[in-house]
C-alpha positions in Angstrom: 113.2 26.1 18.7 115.9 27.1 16.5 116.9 30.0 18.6 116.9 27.4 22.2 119.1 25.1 19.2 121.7 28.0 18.6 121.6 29.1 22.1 122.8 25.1 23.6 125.6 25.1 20.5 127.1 28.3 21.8 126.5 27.3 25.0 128.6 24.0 24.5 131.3 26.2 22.1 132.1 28.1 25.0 132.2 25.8 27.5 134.9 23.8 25.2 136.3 27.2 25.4 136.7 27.8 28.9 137.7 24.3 29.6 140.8 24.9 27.1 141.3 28.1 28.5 141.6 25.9 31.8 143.7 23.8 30.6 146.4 26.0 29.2 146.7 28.9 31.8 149.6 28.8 33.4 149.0 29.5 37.3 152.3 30.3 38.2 153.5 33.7 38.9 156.4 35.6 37.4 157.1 32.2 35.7 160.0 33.7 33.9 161.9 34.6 37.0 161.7 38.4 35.9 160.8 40.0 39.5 163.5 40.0 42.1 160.6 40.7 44.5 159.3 37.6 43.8 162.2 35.4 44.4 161.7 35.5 48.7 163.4 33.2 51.4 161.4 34.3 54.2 158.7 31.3 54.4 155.3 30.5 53.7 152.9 32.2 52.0 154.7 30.0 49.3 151.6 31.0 46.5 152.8 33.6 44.2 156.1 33.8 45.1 159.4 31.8 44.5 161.0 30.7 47.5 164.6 29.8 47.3 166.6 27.4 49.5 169.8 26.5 50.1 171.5 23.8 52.6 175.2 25.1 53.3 176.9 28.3 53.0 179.2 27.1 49.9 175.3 26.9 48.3 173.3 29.7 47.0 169.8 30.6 45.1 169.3 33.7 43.9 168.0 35.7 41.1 170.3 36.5 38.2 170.1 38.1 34.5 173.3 36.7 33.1 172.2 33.9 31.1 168.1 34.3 30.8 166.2 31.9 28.6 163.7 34.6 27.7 163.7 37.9 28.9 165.9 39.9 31.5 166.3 37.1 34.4 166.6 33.4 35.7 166.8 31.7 38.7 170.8 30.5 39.5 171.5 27.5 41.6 175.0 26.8 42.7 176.6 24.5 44.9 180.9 25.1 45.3 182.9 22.5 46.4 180.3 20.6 49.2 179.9 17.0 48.9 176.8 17.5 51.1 174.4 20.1 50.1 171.5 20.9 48.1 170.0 24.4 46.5 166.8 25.1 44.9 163.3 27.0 44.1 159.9 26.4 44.5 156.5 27.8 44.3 152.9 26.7 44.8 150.0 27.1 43.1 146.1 26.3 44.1 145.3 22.8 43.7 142.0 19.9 44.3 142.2 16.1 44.3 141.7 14.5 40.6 142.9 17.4 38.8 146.1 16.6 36.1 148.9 18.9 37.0 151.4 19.5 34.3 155.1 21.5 35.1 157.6 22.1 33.0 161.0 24.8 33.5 164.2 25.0 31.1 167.2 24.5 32.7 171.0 24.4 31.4 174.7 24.5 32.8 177.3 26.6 32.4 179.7 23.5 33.6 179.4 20.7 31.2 181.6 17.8 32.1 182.3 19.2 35.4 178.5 19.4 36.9 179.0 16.8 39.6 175.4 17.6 41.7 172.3 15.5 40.6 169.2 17.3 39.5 165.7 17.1 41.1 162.5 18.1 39.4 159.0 17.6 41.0 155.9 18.1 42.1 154.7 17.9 45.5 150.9 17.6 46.6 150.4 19.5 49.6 147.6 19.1 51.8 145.7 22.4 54.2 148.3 21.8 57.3 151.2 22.5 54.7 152.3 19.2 55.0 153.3 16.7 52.1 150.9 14.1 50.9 152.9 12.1 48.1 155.0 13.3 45.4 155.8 13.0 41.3 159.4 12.9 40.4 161.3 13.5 36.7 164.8 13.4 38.5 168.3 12.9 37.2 168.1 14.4 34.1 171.7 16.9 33.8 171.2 19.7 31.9 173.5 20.5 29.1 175.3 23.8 27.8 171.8 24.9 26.2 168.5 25.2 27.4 166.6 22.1 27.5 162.9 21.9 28.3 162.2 19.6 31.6 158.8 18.3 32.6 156.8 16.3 35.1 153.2 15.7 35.8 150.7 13.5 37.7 147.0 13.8 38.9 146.4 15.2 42.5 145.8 12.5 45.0 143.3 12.7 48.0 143.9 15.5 50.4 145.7 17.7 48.1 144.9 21.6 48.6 148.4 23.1 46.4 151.1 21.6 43.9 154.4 22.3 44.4 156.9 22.8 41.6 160.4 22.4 42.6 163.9 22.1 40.7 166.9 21.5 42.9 170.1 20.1 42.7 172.3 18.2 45.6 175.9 17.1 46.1 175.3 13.9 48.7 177.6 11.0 47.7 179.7 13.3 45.9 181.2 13.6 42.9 180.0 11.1 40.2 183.6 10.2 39.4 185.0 10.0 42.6 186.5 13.5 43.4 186.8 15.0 46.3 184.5 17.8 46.0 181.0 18.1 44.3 180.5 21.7 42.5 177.8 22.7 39.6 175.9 25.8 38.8 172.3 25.4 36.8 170.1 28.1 35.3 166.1 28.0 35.4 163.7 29.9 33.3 160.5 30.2 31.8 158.4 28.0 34.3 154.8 26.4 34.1 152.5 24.7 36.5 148.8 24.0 35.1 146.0 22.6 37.6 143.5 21.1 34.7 139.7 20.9 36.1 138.9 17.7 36.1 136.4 16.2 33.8 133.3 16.5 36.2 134.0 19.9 37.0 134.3 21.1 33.2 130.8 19.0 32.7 129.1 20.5 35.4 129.7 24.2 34.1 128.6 23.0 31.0 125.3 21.8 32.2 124.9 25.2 34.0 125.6 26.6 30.7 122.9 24.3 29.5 120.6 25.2 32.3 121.3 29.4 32.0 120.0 28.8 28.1 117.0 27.3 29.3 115.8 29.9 31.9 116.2 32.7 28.9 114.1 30.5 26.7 111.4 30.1 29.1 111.3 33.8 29.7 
């Protein structure tokens, strides 16, 4: 008895374990924007890659090491005199309807009290046909001359088969204080997306925890 005792403890130890594990893994890849490889504008597969975007030629995404957060790169979004434009990144990760995605990404601006493009930070839900079910939004926010943590989060809705994280920024409407031209450059590093299992899921591998113990007790 003690030994079927110990065994359901460790059982349920571990699976508080693995369900924190869960919840703190960070499912992106090359979060920190260190892999040019990985920064792609050739479409889908959009899952383990950034894919950049840009709406006019006077607006650009790209990879760039001059001003990284962490590390030896960061993802540079520029838009240069275009009242009507956007630029931006994105990447998807696995997700299932009910699960809590979290994102987060530091941003910051070189051009302080001249960044006339608004910000947008999000995630999409995404269903199997590629197409977008609904959306959370953290958007607005301008980033200032440091890096500044951004985040956004929401729980899947039905449907959903992948979470998008984007950050963009757009000049439509132009500039904030009526000039003629909208311009602003914004740096992104050290990204996060988490899918966290939902609370059935994480219940049900700790009764097949339960049930494994069982089994080696009877035998």
């Amino acid at each position: 008895m003690k030994c079927l005792k110990f065994s359901l403890v460790a059982v349920a130890m571990a699976s508080i374990a693995l369900s924190s594990s869960l919840a703190s893994a960070n499912s992106l890849t090359d979060p920190g924007f260190e892999d040019p490889a990985k920064y792609t504008f050739d479409g889908a597969p959009f899952i383990g890659f950034w894919e950049g975007f840009a709406g006019s030629a006077l607006a650009s995404s790209s990879h760039s090491t001059v001003m990284p957060n962490n590390g030896t790169g960061h993802s540079d979004l520029s838009i240069l005199g275009d009242d009507n434009s956007f630029a931006g990144v994105f990447q998807d990760i696995a997700a299932a309807p009910g699960q809590q995605v979290d994102g987060s990404m530091w941003h910051k601006t070189p051009d302080l009290g001249t960044l006339g493009v608004a910000t947008e930070f999000r995630i999409e839900w995404h269903d199997a046909g590629g197409g977008e079910v609904s959306r959370v939004t953290n958007d607005g926010v301008i980033p200032t001359n440091a890096y500044s943590l951004l985040s956004v989060g929401g729980i899947a809705p039905a449907g959903t088969t992948a979470a998008r994280l984007v950050y963009a920024i757009q000049t439509f409407g132009g500039e904030p204080d009526g000039g003629v031209s909208s311009s602003g450059t914004v740096f992104l590093d050290d990204a996060s997306l988490v899918a966290i299992p939902e609370p059935a899921s994480i219940a049900l591998m700790g009764l097949a925890g339960l049930a494994i113990a069982s089994m080696r007790r009877r035998k």
